[in-house]
Steps between C-alpha positions, in 0.01 A plus 500: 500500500356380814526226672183320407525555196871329483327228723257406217760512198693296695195288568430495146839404359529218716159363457574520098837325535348248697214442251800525241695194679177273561433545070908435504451152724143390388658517105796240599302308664191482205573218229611603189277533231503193299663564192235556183383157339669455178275492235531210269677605115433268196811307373355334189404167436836344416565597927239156474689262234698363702263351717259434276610355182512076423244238536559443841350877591227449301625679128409826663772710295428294226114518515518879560744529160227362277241736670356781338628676819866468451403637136265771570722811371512320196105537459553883520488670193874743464349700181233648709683556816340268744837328584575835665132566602500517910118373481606196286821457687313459859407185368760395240806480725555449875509759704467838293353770726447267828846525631728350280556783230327762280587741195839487667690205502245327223758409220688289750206365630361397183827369350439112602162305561711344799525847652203657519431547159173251532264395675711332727502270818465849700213580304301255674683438837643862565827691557740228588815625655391384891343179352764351231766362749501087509411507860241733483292288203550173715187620731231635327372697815804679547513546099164689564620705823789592294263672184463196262117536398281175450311667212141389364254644300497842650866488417392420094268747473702760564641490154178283354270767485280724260796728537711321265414578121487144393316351822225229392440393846677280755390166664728461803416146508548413143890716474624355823574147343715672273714653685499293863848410585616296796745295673355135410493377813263768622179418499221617462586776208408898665465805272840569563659190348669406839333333705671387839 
């Protein structure tokens, strides 16, 4: 081989080790990549009884009990299938096919209203797990950073709509009442029931 030749590999090698260390420093010195945002898991509504039950929160376990919400599998019609139906499902429990379980998994979701075996707390105000801590709940804004949704109609229709079999129309306005649930001090009541 001649000379130049050996010159140039020689060039070569070092230029490409160089490059190599520079990639080697520049990567140390980069932040590292922030680690992927949890997404938030549904825990069921009795992850909310706690903090929600009595007459000094309002009755809000106790008003959600008596709803047609906390007994909306029971509407469902076993003979015919629809208590294993994914498109009733979607709308008859918390959580089916959005994140919180699907075909598998649904006998253990299903086995208590508390769970997510209704049309729970989550239902309404989304996956709870990064919400349901104490601390969290105390401020509303961070309750909201943290994944809690402050629902309204948009958050109704989604289930009260021409695509359930027995829908006869829904007045936003006229259901709310029925189902608003709040800390009593709060004022003035909000969609959500908890006003702050």
């Amino acid at each position: 081989m001649n000379r130049t030749w050996m010159t140039l590999i020689l060039s070569l090698a070092a230029l490409a080790a160089l490059g190599l260390f520079t990639a080697l420093v520049s990567a140390e010195d980069a932040p590292a990549p922030a680690p992927a945002e949890k997404a938030p898991a549904y825990v069921g509504s009795k992850a909310c009884k706690t903090c929600h039950i009595g007459e000094k929160k309002g009755s809000m376990w106790e008003i959600w009990l008596e709803s047609a919400h906390a007994k909306s599998m029971a509407s469902l019609n076993a003979e015919k299938g629809e208590d294993k139906d994914p498109k009733c499902l979607k709308c008859h429990t918390t959580g089916y096919g959005a994140g919180g379980y699907g075909t598998e998994g649904l006998d253990a979701a299903l086995a208590t209203p508390e769970g997510l075996g209704a049309v729970g707390c989550e239902s309404c105000h989304g996956p709870g797990s990064e919400y349901k801590a104490m601390k969290v709940m105390k401020d509303r804004n961070a309750a909201v950073a943290a994944g809690m949704w402050l629902p309204d109609e948009a958050t109704c229709t989604k289930c009260h709509n021409e695509e359930s079999p027995t829908f006869k129309g829904f007045n936003f306005e006229e259901m709310l009442p029925k189902i608003v649930h709040r800390i009593p001090s709060v004022e003035p009541a909000t969609p959500s029931g908890e006003g702050k």
